[in-house]
N, C-alpha and C positions, 0 to 999 in steps of 0.2 A: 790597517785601518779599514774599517768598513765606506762601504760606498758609500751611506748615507752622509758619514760624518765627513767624507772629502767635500762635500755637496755645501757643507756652510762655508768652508772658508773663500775669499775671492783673492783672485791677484792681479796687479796692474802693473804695467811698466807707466814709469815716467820720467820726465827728465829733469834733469836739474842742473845746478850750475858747475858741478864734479863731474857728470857726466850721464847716464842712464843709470834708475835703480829700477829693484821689483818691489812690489810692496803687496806683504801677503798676510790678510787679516783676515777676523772671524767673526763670524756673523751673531754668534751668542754673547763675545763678552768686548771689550775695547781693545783685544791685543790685537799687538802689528809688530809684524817682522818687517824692518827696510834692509835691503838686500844691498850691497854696492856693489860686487864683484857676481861676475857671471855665475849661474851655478847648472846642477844636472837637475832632471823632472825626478831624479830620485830623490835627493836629498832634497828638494822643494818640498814635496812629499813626507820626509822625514822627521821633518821642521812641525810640518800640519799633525803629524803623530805623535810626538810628541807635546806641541801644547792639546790635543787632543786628551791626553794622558793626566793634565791637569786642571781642563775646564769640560765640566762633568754639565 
């Protein structure tokens, strides 16, 4: 994934009443990945490459 396009998407942790999520969205269209489970900065990565690959 190019640099640019890392550059739209944001991520937040927060909490809730299960426990800590991530919540990793994009700045061009309404999608949101909620995260439950811990993950690696690669596959967070993956995830953004993915819808990357679908929101043009």
């Amino acid at each position: 994934m190019e640099l640019e396009d890392q550059h739209r998407f944001q991520v937040e942790g927060v909490a809730s009443a299960g426990g800590a999520q991530i919540l990793l969205s994009c700045d061009r269209c309404p999608w949101t990945a909620v995260l439950d489970d811990p993950i690696s900065f690669a596959d967070l990565n993956q995830r953004a490459a993915e819808h990357t690959e679908v929101c043009q």
